[in-house]
N, C-alpha and C positions, 0 to 999 in steps of 0.2 A: 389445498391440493396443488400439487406442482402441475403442468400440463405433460411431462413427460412421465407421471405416473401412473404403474398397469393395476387398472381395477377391473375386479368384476365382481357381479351382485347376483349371487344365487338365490333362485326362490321360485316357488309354484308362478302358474299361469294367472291366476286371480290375485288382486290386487291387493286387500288385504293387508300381514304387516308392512309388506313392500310398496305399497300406495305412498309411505313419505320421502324414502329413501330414493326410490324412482325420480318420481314427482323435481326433488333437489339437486339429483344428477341430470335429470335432463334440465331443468330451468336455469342451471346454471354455466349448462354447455358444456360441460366433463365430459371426457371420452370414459367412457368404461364399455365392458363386457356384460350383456343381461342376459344371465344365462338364466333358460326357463326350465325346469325340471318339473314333467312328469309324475303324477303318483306313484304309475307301476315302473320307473324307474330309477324314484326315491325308495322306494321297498329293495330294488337288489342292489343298490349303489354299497358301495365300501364306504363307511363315515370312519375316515382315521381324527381320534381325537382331537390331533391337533389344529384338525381345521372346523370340525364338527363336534366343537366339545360337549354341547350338551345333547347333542344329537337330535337336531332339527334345524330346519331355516324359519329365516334368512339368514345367509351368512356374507358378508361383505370381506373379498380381500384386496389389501391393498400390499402393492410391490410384495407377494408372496406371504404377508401377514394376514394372518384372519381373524374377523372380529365376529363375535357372536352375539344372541338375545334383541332382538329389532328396536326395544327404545333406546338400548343401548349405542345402537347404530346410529340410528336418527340423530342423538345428541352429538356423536361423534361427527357426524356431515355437515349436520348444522352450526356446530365450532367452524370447521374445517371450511365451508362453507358459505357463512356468514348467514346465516339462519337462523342465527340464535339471541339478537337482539344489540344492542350498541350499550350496554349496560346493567349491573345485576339487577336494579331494579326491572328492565325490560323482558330479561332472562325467569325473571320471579312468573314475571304475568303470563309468560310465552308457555311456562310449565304449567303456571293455575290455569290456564285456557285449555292445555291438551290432557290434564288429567280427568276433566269433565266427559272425556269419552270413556271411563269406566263407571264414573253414572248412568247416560245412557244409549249409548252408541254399542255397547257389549252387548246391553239388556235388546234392544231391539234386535240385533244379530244374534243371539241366544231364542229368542222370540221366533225369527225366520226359522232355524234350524229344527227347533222340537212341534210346530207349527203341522208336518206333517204326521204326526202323531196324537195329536189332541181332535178332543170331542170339536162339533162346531161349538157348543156352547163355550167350550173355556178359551179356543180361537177370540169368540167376539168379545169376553168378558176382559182376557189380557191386551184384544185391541182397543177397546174402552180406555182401558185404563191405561194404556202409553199414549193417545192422544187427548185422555182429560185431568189428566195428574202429570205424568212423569214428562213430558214435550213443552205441557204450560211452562213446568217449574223451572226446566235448565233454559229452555229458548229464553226464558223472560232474562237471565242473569246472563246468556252470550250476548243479547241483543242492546241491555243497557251497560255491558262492559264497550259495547263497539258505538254504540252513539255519543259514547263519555268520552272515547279514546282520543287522545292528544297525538295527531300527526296523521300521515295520509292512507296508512294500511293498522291492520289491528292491531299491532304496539308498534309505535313511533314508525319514523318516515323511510321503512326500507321492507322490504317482503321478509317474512318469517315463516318459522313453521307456523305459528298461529293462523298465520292465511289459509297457508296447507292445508291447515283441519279445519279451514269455513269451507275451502271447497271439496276436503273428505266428506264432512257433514252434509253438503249439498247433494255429494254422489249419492252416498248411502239412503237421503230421506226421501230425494226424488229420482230414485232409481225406477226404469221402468220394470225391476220386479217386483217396486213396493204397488207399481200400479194406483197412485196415486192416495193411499193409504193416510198419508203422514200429511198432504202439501196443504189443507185448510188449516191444521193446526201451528203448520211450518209459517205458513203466510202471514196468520193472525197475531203468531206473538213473535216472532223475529222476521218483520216483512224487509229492514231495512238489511239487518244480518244479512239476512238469503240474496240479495238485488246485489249486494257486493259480493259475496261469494260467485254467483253468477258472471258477474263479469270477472273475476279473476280465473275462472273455468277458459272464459272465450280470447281475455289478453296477456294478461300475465304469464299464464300458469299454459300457454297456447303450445307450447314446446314439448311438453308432457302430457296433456289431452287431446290434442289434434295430429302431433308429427315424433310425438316418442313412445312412450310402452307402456301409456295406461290403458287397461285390457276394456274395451267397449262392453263386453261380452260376460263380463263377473259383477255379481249381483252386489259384491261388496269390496 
Protein backbone atom coordinates (compact mmCIF):
# COMPACT_ATOMS: atom_id res chain seq x y z
CA UNK A 1 0.00 0.00 0.00
CA UNK A 2 1.25 3.47 -0.93
CA UNK A 3 1.02 5.84 2.11
CA UNK A 4 -0.88 8.39 0.11
CA UNK A 5 -3.50 5.83 -0.54
CA UNK A 6 -7.53 6.46 0.62
CA UNK A 7 -8.82 3.31 2.33
CA UNK A 8 -11.64 2.64 4.20
CA UNK A 9 -12.91 -0.55 5.78
CA UNK A 10 -16.64 -1.06 6.18
CA UNK A 11 -18.06 -3.40 8.60
CA UNK A 12 -20.38 -3.99 11.76
CA UNK A 13 -19.10 -3.00 15.39
CA UNK A 14 -18.13 -6.71 16.22
CA UNK A 15 -15.15 -7.98 15.29
CA UNK A 16 -15.76 -10.97 13.57
CA UNK A 17 -14.97 -11.16 9.64
CA UNK A 18 -13.17 -7.80 10.17
CA UNK A 19 -10.96 -9.01 13.19
CA UNK A 20 -8.06 -9.71 10.39
CA UNK A 21 -8.40 -7.05 8.26
CA UNK A 22 -8.30 -4.49 11.23
CA UNK A 23 -5.92 -6.30 13.24
CA UNK A 24 -3.22 -5.65 9.59
CA UNK A 25 -4.20 -2.15 9.20
CA UNK A 26 -3.60 -1.18 12.22
CA UNK A 27 -0.24 -3.33 13.08
CA UNK A 28 0.89 -2.13 10.14
CA UNK A 29 0.25 1.53 10.64
CA UNK A 30 -2.04 2.28 7.31
CA UNK A 31 -4.09 5.26 7.51
CA UNK A 32 -7.40 4.07 6.56
CA UNK A 33 -11.11 4.93 7.29
CA UNK A 34 -13.08 2.27 9.90
CA UNK A 35 -16.13 3.04 9.18
CA UNK A 36 -18.51 1.16 11.69
CA UNK A 37 -22.05 0.50 10.55
CA UNK A 38 -25.05 -0.20 12.40
CA UNK A 39 -27.60 -3.07 11.90
CA UNK A 40 -30.62 -0.69 11.60
CA UNK A 41 -28.56 1.31 9.22
CA UNK A 42 -27.19 -1.49 7.24
CA UNK A 43 -31.02 -2.27 6.66
CA UNK A 44 -31.81 1.20 4.88
CA UNK A 45 -28.48 1.96 3.40
CA UNK A 46 -28.43 2.00 -0.48
CA UNK A 47 -26.03 -1.14 -1.48
CA UNK A 48 -25.06 0.03 -5.27
CA UNK A 49 -23.59 -2.99 -6.67
CA UNK A 50 -20.73 -1.80 -7.42
CA UNK A 51 -19.49 -1.38 -4.20
CA UNK A 52 -21.62 -3.91 -2.44
CA UNK A 53 -21.68 -6.67 -5.02
CA UNK A 54 -22.92 -9.37 -3.08
CA UNK A 55 -24.56 -7.45 -0.65
CA UNK A 56 -23.08 -7.63 2.70
CA UNK A 57 -19.69 -6.70 4.55
CA UNK A 58 -17.09 -6.36 4.87
CA UNK A 59 -16.14 -4.38 2.25
CA UNK A 60 -12.76 -2.74 1.94
CA UNK A 61 -12.16 0.33 -0.67
CA UNK A 62 -9.28 1.38 -1.81
CA UNK A 63 -8.51 4.74 -3.85
CA UNK A 64 -12.44 4.43 -4.88
CA UNK A 65 -12.12 0.48 -5.73
CA UNK A 66 -14.01 -1.97 -3.86
CA UNK A 67 -13.24 -5.14 -2.82
CA UNK A 68 -15.56 -7.67 -1.48
CA UNK A 69 -16.10 -11.42 0.55
CA UNK A 70 -13.52 -10.90 3.92
CA UNK A 71 -11.11 -13.77 3.03
CA UNK A 72 -10.80 -12.38 -0.01
CA UNK A 73 -9.90 -9.34 1.65
CA UNK A 74 -7.47 -10.62 4.07
CA UNK A 75 -5.39 -12.29 1.37
CA UNK A 76 -5.51 -9.14 -0.51
CA UNK A 77 -3.91 -6.98 2.69
CA UNK A 78 -1.86 -9.62 3.45
CA UNK A 79 -0.17 -9.50 -0.19
CA UNK A 80 -0.34 -5.93 0.02
CA UNK A 81 0.88 -5.96 3.32
CA UNK A 82 3.37 -8.55 3.82
CA UNK A 83 1.18 -10.80 5.79
CA UNK A 84 1.37 -13.39 3.76
CA UNK A 85 4.65 -15.13 4.24
CA UNK A 86 8.37 -14.75 2.32
CA UNK A 87 7.57 -17.76 0.20
CA UNK A 88 4.88 -20.28 -1.33
CA UNK A 89 5.94 -22.80 0.67
CA UNK A 90 5.17 -20.29 3.79
CA UNK A 91 2.13 -18.88 2.01
CA UNK A 92 0.88 -22.97 1.82
CA UNK A 93 1.15 -23.20 5.91
CA UNK A 94 -0.22 -19.68 6.51
CA UNK A 95 -3.44 -20.95 4.59
CA UNK A 96 -3.45 -24.67 6.17
CA UNK A 97 -3.29 -22.84 9.57
CA UNK A 98 -6.29 -20.34 8.85
CA UNK A 99 -8.39 -22.87 7.29
CA UNK A 100 -8.54 -24.85 10.48
CA UNK A 101 -11.08 -22.19 11.67
CA UNK A 102 -13.89 -23.87 9.74
CA UNK A 103 -13.15 -26.99 11.68
CA UNK A 104 -13.65 -25.35 14.72
CA UNK A 105 -13.86 -21.92 15.50
CA UNK A 106 -17.40 -21.64 13.23
CA UNK A 107 -18.58 -24.82 15.08
CA UNK A 108 -17.96 -23.19 18.55
CA UNK A 109 -19.58 -19.72 17.35
CA UNK A 110 -22.50 -21.66 15.72
CA UNK A 111 -22.45 -23.40 19.35
CA UNK A 112 -22.77 -19.64 21.14
CA UNK A 113 -25.45 -18.68 18.65
CA UNK A 114 -28.27 -21.59 18.89
CA UNK A 115 -26.95 -22.19 22.69
CA UNK A 116 -29.88 -19.90 23.58
CA UNK A 117 -32.40 -22.13 22.27
CA UNK A 118 -31.37 -25.65 23.35
CA UNK A 119 -32.57 -27.89 26.29
CA UNK A 120 -29.82 -27.70 29.18
CA UNK A 121 -29.15 -31.22 28.39
CA UNK A 122 -28.00 -30.82 24.75
CA UNK A 123 -26.27 -27.30 26.00
CA UNK A 124 -23.99 -29.68 28.31
CA UNK A 125 -23.89 -32.64 25.87
CA UNK A 126 -22.52 -30.26 22.71
CA UNK A 127 -20.20 -28.69 25.58
CA UNK A 128 -18.84 -32.09 26.36
CA UNK A 129 -18.21 -32.74 23.22
CA UNK A 130 -16.12 -29.42 21.99
CA UNK A 131 -14.01 -29.69 25.02
CA UNK A 132 -13.41 -33.65 24.89
CA UNK A 133 -13.22 -34.41 21.20
CA UNK A 134 -13.19 -31.40 18.87
CA UNK A 135 -10.55 -28.73 21.07
CA UNK A 136 -8.37 -32.06 21.99
CA UNK A 137 -8.14 -32.83 18.16
CA UNK A 138 -7.32 -29.34 16.48
CA UNK A 139 -5.21 -27.78 19.54
CA UNK A 140 -3.13 -30.86 19.48
CA UNK A 141 -2.13 -30.30 15.36
CA UNK A 142 -1.92 -26.14 16.08
CA UNK A 143 0.21 -26.78 18.95
CA UNK A 144 2.80 -29.33 17.31
CA UNK A 145 2.67 -27.28 13.97
CA UNK A 146 3.96 -24.18 16.34
CA UNK A 147 6.67 -26.11 18.60
CA UNK A 148 8.02 -27.72 15.06
CA UNK A 149 7.90 -24.22 13.44
CA UNK A 150 11.22 -23.03 11.90
CA UNK A 151 11.79 -19.24 12.92
CA UNK A 152 10.58 -16.78 15.56
CA UNK A 153 6.54 -16.43 14.82
CA UNK A 154 4.31 -19.21 13.32
CA UNK A 155 5.84 -19.61 9.90
CA UNK A 156 9.18 -18.20 9.46
CA UNK A 157 10.72 -15.06 11.01
CA UNK A 158 8.27 -12.09 10.28
CA UNK A 159 4.41 -11.72 11.60
CA UNK A 160 1.65 -13.37 9.54
CA UNK A 161 -1.74 -13.76 9.45
CA UNK A 162 -1.11 -17.11 10.94
CA UNK A 163 -0.14 -15.01 14.26
CA UNK A 164 -3.43 -13.24 13.50
CA UNK A 165 -5.49 -16.33 14.11
CA UNK A 166 -3.21 -17.52 17.35
CA UNK A 167 -4.39 -14.37 18.80
CA UNK A 168 -8.25 -14.57 17.04
CA UNK A 169 -8.20 -18.11 18.66
CA UNK A 170 -7.05 -16.74 21.94
CA UNK A 171 -9.99 -14.00 21.73
CA UNK A 172 -12.65 -16.19 20.87
CA UNK A 173 -11.53 -19.45 23.50
CA UNK A 174 -10.76 -17.05 26.23
CA UNK A 175 -13.38 -14.53 25.74
CA UNK A 176 -14.94 -13.44 29.04
CA UNK A 177 -18.38 -14.68 27.32
CA UNK A 178 -17.02 -18.00 26.98
CA UNK A 179 -16.57 -17.59 30.87
CA UNK A 180 -13.92 -19.75 31.12
CA UNK A 181 -15.67 -22.58 29.19
CA UNK A 182 -12.94 -23.66 26.90
CA UNK A 183 -9.36 -22.48 29.03
CA UNK A 184 -8.67 -26.14 30.80
CA UNK A 185 -8.97 -27.77 27.53
CA UNK A 186 -7.06 -24.70 25.77
CA UNK A 187 -4.33 -24.89 28.51
CA UNK A 188 -3.94 -28.71 28.45
CA UNK A 189 -3.34 -29.46 24.84
CA UNK A 190 -1.96 -26.17 23.33
CA UNK A 191 -0.34 -24.55 26.55
CA UNK A 192 2.72 -23.36 24.58
CA UNK A 193 0.19 -22.23 21.49
CA UNK A 194 -1.94 -19.95 23.82
CA UNK A 195 1.48 -18.31 26.08
CA UNK A 196 2.50 -17.11 22.47
CA UNK A 197 -0.55 -16.04 21.23
CA UNK A 198 -0.94 -14.16 24.46
CA UNK A 199 1.80 -12.28 24.20
CA UNK A 200 1.43 -11.23 20.66
CA UNK A 201 -2.19 -9.98 22.11
CA UNK A 202 -0.05 -7.62 24.65
CA UNK A 203 3.18 -6.75 21.88
CA UNK A 204 2.92 -7.14 18.70
CA UNK A 205 -0.39 -7.13 17.81
CA UNK A 206 -0.61 -3.89 20.86
CA UNK A 207 -1.66 -1.44 18.01
CA UNK A 208 -4.79 -3.22 17.17
CA UNK A 209 -5.90 -4.55 20.75
CA UNK A 210 -4.93 -1.75 22.98
CA UNK A 211 -4.80 1.71 20.71
CA UNK A 212 -6.76 0.73 17.43
CA UNK A 213 -10.35 -0.95 16.76
CA UNK A 214 -10.48 -4.12 18.18
CA UNK A 215 -14.07 -3.97 19.85
CA UNK A 216 -13.30 -5.10 23.68
CA UNK A 217 -17.04 -5.46 23.89
CA UNK A 218 -17.98 -8.39 20.91
CA UNK A 219 -18.05 -11.87 22.11
CA UNK A 220 -16.32 -12.93 18.87
Amino acid sequence: MDKNDKITFTYFAGNGKGFFARCMLDVSKTPYTNKVVTYEEWEKMDKPINTYEYGFLPVLEVNGKAYSQAKAIDIFLAQKLGFLGSNAEEEYEINNILNTQEDFIIPIIKFFTSAPNLSKEETEKQLKNINEELLPWILAVLERKFVNRKGKYYVGDKVSLADIYMAAVHCVLFSKHCNKMFEAACLKHAPKFFEFAANLITKEFKDYFVNGNFNKESPY
